[in-house]
LUMLUMDREN-2810 file (N, C-alpha, C; in Angstrom, 1 decimal):
<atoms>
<atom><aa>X</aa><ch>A</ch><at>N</at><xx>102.5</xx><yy>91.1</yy><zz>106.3</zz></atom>
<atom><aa>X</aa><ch>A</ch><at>CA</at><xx>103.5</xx><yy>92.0</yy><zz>105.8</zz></atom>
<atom><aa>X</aa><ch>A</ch><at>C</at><xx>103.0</xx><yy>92.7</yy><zz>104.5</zz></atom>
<atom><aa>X</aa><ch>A</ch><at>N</at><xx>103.0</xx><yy>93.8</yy><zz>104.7</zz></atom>
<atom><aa>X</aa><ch>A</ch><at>CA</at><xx>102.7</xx><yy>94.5</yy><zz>103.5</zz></atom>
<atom><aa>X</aa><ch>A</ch><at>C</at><xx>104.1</xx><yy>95.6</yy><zz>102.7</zz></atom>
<atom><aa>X</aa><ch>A</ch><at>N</at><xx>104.0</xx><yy>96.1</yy><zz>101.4</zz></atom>
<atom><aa>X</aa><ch>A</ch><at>CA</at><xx>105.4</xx><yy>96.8</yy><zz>100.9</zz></atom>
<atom><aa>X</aa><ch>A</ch><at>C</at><xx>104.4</xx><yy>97.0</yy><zz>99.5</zz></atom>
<atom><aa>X</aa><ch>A</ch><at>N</at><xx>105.6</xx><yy>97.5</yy><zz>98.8</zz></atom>
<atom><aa>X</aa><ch>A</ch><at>CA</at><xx>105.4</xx><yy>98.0</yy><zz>97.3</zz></atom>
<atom><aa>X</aa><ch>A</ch><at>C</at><xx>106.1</xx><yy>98.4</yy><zz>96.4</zz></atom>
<atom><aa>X</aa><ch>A</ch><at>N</at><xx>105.7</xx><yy>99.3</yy><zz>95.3</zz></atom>
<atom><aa>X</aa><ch>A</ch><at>CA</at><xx>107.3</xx><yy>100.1</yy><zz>94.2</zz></atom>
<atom><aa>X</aa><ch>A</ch><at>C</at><xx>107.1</xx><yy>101.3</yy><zz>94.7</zz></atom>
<atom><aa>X</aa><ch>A</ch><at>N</at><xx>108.7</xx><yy>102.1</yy><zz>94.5</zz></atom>
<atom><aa>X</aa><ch>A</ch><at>CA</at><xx>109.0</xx><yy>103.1</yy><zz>94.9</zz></atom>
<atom><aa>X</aa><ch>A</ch><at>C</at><xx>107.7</xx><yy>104.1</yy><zz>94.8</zz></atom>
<atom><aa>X</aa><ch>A</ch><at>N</at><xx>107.6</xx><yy>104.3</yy><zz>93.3</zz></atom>
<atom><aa>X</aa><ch>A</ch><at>CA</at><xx>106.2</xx><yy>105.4</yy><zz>93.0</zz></atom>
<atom><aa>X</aa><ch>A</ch><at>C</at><xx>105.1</xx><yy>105.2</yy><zz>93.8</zz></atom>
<atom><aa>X</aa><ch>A</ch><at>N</at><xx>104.6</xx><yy>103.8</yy><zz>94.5</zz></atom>
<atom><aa>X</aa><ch>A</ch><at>CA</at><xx>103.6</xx><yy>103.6</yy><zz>94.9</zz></atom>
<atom><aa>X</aa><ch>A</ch><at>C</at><xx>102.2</xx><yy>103.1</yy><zz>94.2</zz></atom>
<atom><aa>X</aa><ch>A</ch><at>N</at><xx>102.5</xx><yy>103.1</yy><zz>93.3</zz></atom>
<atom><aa>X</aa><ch>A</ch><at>CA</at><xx>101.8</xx><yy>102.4</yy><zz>91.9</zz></atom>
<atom><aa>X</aa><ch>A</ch><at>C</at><xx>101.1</xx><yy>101.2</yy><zz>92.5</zz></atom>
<atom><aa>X</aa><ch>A</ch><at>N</at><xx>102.2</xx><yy>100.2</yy><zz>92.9</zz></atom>
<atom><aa>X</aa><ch>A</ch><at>CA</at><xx>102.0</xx><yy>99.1</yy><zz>93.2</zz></atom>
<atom><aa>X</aa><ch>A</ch><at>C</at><xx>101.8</xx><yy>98.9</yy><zz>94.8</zz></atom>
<atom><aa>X</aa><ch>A</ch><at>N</at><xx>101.0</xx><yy>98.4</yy><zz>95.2</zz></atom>
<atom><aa>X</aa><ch>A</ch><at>CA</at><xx>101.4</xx><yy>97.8</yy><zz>96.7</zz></atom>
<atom><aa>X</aa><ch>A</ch><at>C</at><xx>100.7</xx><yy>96.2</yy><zz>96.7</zz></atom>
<atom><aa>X</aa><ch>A</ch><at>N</at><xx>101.5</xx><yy>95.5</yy><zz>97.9</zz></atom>
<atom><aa>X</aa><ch>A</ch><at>CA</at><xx>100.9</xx><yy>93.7</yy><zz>97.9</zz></atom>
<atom><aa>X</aa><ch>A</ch><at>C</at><xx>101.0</xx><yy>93.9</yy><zz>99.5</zz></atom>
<atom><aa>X</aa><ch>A</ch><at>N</at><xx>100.6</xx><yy>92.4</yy><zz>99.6</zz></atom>
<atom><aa>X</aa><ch>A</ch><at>CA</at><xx>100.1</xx><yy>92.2</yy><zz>101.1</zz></atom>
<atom><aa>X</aa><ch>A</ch><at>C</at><xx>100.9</xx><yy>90.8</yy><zz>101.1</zz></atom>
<atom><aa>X</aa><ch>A</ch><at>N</at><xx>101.4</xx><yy>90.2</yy><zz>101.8</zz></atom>
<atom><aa>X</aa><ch>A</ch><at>CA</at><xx>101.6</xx><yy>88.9</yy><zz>102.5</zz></atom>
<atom><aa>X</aa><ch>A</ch><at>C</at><xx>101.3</xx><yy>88.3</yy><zz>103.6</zz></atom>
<atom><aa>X</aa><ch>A</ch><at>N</at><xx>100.6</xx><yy>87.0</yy><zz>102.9</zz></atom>
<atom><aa>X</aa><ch>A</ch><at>CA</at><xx>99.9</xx><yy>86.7</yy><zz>104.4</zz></atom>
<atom><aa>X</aa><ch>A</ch><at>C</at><xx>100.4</xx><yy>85.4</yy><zz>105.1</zz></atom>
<atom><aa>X</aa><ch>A</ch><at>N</at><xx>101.3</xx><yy>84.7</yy><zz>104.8</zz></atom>
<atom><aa>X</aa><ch>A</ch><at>CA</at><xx>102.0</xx><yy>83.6</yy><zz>105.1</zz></atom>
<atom><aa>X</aa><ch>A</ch><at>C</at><xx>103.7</xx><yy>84.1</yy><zz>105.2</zz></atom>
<atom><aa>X</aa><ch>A</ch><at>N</at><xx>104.1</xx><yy>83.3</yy><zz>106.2</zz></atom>
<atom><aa>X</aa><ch>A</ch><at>CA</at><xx>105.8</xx><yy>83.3</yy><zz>106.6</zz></atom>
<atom><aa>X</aa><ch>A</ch><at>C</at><xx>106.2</xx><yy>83.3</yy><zz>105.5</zz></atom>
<atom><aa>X</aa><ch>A</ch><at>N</at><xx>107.7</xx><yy>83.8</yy><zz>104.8</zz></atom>
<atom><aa>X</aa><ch>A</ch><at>CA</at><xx>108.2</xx><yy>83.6</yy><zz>103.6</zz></atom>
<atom><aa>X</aa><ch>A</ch><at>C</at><xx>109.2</xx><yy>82.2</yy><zz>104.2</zz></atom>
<atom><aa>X</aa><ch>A</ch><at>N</at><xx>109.2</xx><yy>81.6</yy><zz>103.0</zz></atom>
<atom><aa>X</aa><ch>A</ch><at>CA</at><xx>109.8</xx><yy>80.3</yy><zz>102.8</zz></atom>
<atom><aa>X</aa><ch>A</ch><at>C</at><xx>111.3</xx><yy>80.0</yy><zz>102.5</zz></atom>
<atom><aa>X</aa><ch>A</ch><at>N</at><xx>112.0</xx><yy>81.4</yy><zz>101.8</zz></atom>
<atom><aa>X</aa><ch>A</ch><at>CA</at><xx>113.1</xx><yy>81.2</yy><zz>101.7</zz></atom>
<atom><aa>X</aa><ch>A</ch><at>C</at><xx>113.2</xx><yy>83.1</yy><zz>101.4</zz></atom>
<atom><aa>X</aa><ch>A</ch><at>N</at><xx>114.7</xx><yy>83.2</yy><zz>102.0</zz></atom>
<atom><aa>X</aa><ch>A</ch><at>CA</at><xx>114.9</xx><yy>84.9</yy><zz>101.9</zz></atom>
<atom><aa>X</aa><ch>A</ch><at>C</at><xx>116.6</xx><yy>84.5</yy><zz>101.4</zz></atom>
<atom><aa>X</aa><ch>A</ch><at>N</at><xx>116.5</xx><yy>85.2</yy><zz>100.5</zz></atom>
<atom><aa>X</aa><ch>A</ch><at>CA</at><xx>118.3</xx><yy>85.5</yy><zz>100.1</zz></atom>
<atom><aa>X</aa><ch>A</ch><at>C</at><xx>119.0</xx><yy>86.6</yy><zz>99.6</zz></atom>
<atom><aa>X</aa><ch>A</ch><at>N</at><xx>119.8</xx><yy>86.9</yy><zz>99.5</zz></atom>
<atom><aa>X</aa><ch>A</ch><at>CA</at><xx>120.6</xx><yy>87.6</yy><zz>99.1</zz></atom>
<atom><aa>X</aa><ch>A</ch><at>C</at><xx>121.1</xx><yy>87.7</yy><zz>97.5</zz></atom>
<atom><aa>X</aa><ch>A</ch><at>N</at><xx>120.5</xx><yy>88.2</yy><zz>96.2</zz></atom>
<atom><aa>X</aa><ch>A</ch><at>CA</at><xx>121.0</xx><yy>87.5</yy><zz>95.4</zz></atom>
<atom><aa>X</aa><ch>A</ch><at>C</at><xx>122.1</xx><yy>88.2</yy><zz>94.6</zz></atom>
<atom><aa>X</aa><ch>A</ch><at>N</at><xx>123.2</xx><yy>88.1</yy><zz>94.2</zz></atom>
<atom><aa>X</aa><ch>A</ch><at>CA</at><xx>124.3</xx><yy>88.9</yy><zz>93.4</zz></atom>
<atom><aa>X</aa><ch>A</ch><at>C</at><xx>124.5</xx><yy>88.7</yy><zz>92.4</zz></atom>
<atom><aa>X</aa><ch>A</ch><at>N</at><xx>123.2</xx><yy>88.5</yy><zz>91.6</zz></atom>
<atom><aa>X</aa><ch>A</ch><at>CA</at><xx>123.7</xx><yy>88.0</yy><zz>89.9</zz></atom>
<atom><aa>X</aa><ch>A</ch><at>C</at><xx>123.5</xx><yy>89.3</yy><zz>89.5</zz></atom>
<atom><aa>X</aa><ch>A</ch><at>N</at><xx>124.1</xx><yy>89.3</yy><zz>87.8</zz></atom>
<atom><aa>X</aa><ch>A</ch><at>CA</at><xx>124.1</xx><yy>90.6</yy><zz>87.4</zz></atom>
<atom><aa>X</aa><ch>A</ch><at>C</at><xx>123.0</xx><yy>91.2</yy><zz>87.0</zz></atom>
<atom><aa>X</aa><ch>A</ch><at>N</at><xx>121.5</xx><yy>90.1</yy><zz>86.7</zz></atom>
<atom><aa>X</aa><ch>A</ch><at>CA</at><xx>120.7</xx><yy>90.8</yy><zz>86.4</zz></atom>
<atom><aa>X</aa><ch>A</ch><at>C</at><xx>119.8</xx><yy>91.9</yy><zz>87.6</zz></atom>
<atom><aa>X</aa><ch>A</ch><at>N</at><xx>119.7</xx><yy>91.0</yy><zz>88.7</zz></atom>
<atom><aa>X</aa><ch>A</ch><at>CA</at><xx>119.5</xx><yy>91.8</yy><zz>89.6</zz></atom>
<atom><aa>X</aa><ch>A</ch><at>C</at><xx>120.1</xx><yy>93.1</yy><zz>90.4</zz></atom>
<atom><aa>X</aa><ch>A</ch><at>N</at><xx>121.7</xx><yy>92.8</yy><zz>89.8</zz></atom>
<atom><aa>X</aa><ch>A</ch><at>CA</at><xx>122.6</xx><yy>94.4</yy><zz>90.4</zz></atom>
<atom><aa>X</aa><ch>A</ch><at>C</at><xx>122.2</xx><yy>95.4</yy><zz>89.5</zz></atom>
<atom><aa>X</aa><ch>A</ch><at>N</at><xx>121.8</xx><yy>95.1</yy><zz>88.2</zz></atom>
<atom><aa>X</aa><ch>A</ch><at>CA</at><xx>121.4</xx><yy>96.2</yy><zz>86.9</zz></atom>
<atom><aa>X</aa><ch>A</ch><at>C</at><xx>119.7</xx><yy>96.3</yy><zz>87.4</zz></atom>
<atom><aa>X</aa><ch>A</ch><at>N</at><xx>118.8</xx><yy>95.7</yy><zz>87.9</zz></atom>
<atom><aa>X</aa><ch>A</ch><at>CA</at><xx>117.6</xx><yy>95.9</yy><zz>87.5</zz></atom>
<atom><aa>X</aa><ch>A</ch><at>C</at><xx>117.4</xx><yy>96.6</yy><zz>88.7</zz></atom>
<atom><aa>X</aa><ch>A</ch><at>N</at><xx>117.7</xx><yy>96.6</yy><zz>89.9</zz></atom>
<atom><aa>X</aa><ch>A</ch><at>CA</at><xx>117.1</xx><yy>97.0</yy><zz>91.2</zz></atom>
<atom><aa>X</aa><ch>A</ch><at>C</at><xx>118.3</xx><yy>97.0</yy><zz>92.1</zz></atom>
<atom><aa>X</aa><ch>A</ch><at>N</at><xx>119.7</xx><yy>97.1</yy><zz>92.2</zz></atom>
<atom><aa>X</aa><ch>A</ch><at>CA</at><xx>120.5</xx><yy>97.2</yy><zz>93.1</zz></atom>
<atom><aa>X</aa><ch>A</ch><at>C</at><xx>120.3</xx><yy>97.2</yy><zz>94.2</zz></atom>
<atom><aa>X</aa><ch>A</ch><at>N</at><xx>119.6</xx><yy>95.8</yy><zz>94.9</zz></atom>
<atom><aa>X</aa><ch>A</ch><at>CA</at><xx>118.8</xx><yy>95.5</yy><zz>96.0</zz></atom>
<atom><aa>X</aa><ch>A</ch><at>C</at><xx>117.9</xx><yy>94.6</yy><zz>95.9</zz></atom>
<atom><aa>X</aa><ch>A</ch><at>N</at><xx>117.6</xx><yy>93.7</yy><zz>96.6</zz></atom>
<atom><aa>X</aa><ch>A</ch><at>CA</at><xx>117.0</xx><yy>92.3</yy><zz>96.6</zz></atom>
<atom><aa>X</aa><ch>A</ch><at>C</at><xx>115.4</xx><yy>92.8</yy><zz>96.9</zz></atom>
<atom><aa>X</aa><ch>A</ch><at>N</at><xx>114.5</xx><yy>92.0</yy><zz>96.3</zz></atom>
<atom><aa>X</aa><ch>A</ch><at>CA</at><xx>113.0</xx><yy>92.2</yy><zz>97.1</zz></atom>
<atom><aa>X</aa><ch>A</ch><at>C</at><xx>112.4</xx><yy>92.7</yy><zz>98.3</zz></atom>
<atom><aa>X</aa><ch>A</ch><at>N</at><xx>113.2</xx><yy>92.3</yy><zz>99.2</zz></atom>
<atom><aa>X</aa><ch>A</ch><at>CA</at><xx>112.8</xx><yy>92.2</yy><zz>100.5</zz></atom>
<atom><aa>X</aa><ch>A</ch><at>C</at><xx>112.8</xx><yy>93.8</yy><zz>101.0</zz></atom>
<atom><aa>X</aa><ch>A</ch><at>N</at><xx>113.3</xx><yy>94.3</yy><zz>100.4</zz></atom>
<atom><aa>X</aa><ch>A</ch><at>CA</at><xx>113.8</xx><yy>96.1</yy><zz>100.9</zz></atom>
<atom><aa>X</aa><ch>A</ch><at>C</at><xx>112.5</xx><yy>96.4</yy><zz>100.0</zz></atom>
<atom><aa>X</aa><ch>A</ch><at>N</at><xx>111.6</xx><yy>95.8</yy><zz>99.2</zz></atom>
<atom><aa>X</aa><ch>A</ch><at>CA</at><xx>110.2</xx><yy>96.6</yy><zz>98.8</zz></atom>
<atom><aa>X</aa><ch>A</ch><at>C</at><xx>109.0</xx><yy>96.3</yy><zz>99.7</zz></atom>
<atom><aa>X</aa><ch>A</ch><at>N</at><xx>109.3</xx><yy>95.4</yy><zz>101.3</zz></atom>
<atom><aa>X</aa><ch>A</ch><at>CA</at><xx>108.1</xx><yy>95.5</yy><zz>102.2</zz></atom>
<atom><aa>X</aa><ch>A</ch><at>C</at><xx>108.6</xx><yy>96.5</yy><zz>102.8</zz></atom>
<atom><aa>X</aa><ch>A</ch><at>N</at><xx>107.2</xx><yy>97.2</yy><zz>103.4</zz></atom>
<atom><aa>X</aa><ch>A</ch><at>CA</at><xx>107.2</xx><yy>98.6</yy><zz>104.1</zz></atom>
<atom><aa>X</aa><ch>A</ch><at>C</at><xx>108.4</xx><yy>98.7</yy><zz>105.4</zz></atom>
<atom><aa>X</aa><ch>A</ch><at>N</at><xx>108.4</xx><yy>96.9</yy><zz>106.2</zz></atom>
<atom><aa>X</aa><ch>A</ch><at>CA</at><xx>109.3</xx><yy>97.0</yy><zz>106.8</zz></atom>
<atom><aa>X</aa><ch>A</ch><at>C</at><xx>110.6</xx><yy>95.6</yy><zz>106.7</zz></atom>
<atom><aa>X</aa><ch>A</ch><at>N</at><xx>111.0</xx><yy>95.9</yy><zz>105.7</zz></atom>
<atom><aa>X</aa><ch>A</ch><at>CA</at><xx>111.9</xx><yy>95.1</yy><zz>105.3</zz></atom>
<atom><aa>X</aa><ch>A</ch><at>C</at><xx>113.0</xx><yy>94.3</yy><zz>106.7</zz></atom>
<atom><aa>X</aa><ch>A</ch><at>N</at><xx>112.4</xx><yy>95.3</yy><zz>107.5</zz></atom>
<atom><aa>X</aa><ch>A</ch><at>CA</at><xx>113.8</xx><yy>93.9</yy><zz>108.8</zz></atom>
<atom><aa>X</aa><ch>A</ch><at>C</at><xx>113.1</xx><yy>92.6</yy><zz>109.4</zz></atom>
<atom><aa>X</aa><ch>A</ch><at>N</at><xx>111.4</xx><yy>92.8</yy><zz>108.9</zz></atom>
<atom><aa>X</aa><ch>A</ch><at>CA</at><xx>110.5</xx><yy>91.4</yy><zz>109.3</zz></atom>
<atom><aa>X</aa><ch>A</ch><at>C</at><xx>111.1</xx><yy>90.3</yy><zz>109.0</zz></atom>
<atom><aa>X</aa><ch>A</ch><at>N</at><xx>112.3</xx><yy>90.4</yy><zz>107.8</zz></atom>
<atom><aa>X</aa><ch>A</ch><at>CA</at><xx>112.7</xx><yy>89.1</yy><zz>107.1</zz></atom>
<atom><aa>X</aa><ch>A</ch><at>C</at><xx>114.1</xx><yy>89.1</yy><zz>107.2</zz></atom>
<atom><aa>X</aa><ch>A</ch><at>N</at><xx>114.8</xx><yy>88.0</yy><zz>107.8</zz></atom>
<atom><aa>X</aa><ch>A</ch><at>CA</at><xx>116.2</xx><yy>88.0</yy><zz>107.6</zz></atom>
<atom><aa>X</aa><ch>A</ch><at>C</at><xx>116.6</xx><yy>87.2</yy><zz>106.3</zz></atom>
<atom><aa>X</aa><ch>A</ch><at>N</at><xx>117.6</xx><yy>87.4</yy><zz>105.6</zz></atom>
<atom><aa>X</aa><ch>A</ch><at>CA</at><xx>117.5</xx><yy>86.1</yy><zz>104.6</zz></atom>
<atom><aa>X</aa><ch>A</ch><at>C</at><xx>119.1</xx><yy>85.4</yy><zz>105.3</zz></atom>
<atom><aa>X</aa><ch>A</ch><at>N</at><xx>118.9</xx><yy>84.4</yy><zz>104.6</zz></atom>
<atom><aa>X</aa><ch>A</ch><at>CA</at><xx>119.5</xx><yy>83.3</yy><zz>105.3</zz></atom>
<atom><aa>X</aa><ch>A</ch><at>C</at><xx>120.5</xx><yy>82.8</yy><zz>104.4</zz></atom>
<atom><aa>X</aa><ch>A</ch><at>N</at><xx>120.9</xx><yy>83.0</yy><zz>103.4</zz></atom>
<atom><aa>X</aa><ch>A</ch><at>CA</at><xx>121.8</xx><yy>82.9</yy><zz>101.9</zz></atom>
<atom><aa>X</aa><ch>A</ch><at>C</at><xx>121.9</xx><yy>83.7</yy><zz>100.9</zz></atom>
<atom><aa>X</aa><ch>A</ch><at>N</at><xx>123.2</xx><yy>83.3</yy><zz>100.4</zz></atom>
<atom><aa>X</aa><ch>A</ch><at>CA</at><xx>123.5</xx><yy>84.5</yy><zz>98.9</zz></atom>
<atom><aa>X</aa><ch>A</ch><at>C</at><xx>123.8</xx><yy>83.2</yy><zz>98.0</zz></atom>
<atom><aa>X</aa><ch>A</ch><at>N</at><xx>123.0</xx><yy>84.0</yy><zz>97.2</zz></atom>
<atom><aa>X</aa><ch>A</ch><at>CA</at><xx>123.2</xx><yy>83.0</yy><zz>95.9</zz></atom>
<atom><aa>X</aa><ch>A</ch><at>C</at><xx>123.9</xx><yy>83.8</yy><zz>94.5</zz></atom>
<atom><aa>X</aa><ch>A</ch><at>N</at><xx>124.3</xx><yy>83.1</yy><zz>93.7</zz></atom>
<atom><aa>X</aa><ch>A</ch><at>CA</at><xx>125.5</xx><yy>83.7</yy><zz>92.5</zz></atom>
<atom><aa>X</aa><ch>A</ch><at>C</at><xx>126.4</xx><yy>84.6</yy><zz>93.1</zz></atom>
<atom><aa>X</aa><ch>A</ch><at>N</at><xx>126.9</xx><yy>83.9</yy><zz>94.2</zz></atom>
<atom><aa>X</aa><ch>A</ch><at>CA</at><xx>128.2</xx><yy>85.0</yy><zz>94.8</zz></atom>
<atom><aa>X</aa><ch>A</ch><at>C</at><xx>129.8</xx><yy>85.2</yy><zz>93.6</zz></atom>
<atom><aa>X</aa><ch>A</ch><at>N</at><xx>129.5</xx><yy>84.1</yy><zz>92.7</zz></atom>
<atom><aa>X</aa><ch>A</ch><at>CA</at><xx>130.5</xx><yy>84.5</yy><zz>91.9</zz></atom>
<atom><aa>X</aa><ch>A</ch><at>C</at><xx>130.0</xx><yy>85.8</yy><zz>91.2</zz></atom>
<atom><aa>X</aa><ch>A</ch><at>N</at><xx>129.2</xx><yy>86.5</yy><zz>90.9</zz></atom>
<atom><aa>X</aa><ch>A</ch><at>CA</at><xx>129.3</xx><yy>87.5</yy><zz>90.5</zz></atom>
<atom><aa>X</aa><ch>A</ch><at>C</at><xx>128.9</xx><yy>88.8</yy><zz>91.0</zz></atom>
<atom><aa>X</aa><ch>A</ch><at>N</at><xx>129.1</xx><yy>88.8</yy><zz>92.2</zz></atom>
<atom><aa>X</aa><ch>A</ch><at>CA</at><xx>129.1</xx><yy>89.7</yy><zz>93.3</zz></atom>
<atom><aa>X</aa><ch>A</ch><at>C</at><xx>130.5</xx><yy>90.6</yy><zz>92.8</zz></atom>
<atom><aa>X</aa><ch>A</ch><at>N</at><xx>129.6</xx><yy>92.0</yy><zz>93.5</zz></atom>
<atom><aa>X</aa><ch>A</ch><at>CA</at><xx>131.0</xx><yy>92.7</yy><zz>92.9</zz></atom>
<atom><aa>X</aa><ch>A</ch><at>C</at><xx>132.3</xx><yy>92.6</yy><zz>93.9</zz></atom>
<atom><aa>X</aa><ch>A</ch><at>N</at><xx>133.8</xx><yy>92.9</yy><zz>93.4</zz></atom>
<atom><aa>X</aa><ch>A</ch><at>CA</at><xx>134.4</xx><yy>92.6</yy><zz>94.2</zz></atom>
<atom><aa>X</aa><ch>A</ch><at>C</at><xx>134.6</xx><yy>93.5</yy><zz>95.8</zz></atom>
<atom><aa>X</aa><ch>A</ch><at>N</at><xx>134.2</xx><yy>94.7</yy><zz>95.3</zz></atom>
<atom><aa>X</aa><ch>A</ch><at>CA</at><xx>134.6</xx><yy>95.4</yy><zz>96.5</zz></atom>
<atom><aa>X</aa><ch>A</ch><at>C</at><xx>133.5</xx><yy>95.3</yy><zz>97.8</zz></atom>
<atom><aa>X</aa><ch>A</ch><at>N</at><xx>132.5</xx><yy>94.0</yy><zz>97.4</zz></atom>
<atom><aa>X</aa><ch>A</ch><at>CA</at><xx>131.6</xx><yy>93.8</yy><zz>98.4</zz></atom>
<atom><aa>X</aa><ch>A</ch><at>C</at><xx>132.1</xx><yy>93.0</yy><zz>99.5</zz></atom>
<atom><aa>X</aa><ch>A</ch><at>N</at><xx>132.5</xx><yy>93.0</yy><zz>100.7</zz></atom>
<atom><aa>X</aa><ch>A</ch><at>CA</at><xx>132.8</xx><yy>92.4</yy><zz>101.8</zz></atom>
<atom><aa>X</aa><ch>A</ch><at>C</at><xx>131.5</xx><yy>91.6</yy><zz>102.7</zz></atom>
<atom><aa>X</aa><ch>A</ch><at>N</at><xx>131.7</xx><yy>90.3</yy><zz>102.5</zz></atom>
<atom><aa>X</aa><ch>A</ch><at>CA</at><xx>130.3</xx><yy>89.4</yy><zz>103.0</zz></atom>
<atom><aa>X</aa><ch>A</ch><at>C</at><xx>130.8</xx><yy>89.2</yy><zz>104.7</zz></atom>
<atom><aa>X</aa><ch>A</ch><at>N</at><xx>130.0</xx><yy>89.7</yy><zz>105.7</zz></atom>
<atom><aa>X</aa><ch>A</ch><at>CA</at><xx>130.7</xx><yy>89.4</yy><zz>106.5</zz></atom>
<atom><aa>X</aa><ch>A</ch><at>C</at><xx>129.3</xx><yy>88.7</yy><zz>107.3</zz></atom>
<atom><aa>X</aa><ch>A</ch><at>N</at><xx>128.6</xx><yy>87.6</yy><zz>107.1</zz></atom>
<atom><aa>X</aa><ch>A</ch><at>CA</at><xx>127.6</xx><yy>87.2</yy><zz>107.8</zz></atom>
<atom><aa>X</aa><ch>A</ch><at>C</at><xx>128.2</xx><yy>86.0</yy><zz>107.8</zz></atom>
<atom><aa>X</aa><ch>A</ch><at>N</at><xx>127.3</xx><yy>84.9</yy><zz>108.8</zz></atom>
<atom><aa>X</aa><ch>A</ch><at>CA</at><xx>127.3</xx><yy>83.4</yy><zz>108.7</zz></atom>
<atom><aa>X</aa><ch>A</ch><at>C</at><xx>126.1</xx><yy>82.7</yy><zz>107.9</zz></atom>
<atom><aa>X</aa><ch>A</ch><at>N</at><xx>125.3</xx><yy>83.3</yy><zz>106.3</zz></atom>
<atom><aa>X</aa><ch>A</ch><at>CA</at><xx>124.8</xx><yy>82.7</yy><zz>105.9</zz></atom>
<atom><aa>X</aa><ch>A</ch><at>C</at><xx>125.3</xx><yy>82.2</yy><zz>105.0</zz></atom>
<atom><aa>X</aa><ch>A</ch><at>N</at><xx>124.5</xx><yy>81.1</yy><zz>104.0</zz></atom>
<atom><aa>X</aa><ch>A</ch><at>CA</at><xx>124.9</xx><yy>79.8</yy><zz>103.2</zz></atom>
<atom><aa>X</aa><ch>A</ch><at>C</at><xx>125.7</xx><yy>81.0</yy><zz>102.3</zz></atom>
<atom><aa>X</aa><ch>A</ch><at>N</at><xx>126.8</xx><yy>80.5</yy><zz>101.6</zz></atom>
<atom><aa>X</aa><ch>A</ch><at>CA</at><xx>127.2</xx><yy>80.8</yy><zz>100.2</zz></atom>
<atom><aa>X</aa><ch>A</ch><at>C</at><xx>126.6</xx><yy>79.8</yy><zz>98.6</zz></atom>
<atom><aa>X</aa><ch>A</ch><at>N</at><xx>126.1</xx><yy>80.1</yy><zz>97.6</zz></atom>
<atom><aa>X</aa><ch>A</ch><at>CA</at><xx>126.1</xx><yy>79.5</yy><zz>96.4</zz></atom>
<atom><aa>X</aa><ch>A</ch><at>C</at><xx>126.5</xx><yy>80.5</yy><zz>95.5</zz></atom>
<atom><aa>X</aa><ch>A</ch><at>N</at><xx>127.6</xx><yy>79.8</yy><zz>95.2</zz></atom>
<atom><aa>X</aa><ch>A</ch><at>CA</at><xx>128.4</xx><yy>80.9</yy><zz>93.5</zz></atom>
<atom><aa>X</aa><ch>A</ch><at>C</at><xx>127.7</xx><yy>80.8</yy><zz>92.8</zz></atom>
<atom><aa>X</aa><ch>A</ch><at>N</at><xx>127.1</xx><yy>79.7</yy><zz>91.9</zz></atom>
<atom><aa>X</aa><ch>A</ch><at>CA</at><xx>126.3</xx><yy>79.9</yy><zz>91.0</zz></atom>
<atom><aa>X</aa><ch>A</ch><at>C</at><xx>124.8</xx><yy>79.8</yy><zz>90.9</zz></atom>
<atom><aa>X</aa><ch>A</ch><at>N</at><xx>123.9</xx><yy>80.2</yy><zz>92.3</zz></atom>
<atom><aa>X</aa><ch>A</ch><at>CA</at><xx>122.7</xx><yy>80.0</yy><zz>92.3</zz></atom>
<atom><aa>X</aa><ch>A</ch><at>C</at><xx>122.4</xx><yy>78.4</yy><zz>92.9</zz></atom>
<atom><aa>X</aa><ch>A</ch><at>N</at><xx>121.0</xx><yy>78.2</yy><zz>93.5</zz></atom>
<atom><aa>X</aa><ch>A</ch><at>CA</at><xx>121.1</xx><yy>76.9</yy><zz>94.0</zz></atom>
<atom><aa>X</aa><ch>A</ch><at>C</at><xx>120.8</xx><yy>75.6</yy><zz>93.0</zz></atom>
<atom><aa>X</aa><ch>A</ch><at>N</at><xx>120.3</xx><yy>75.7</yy><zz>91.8</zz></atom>
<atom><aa>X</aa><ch>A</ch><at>CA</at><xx>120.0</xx><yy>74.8</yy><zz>91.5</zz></atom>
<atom><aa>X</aa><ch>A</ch><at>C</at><xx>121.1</xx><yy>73.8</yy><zz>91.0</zz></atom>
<atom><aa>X</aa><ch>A</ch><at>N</at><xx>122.6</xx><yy>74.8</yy><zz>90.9</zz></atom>
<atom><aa>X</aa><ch>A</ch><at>CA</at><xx>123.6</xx><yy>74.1</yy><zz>90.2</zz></atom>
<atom><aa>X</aa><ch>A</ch><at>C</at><xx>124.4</xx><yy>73.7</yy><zz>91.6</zz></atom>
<atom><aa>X</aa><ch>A</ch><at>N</at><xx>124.2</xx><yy>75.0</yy><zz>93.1</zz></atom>
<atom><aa>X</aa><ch>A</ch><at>CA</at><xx>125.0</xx><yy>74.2</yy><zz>94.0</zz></atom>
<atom><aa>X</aa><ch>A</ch><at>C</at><xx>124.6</xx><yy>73.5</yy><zz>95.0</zz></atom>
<atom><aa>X</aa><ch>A</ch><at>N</at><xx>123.6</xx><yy>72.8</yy><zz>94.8</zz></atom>
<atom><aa>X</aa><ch>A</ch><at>CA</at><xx>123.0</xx><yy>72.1</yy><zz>95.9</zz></atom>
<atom><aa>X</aa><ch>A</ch><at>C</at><xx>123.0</xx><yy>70.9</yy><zz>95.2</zz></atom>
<atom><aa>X</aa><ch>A</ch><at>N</at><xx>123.2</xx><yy>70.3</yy><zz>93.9</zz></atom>
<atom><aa>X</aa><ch>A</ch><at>CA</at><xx>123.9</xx><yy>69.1</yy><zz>93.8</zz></atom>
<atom><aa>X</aa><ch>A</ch><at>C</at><xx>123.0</xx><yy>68.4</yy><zz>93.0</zz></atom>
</atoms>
């Protein structure tokens, strides 16, 4: 899989399966990039992610309508 930054400045290559794909809704990521990593490979549908993490801070008018994991506050605090 290959992708990059908008300008094109940047581009990477991936050469191994990804290990974990999520969804993340914290606030730093809604202010830095309003959209997760995965939308910067060229063909971002290669990857489903499979969890949302910090859904407590998801904004409200977002409607989650998938069957992947939920963590409110990120996994390290909800996985125990």
């Amino acid at each position: 899989m290959e992708g990059g930054c908008f300008c094109g400045a940047v581009r990477y290559s991936v050469s191994g399966p990804p290990f974990a794909a999520e969804y993340c809704h914290c606030r730093m990521c809604q202010k830095s990039t309003g959209a997760m990593t995965i939308a910067s490979l060229d063909d971002p549908n290669l990857v489903k992610p499979t969890r949302h993490i910090f859904t407590d801070s998801q904004v409200r008018w977002l409607n989650i309508d998938d069957d992947c994991k939920r963590f409110p506050e990120g996994l390290a605090k909800s996985s125990g």
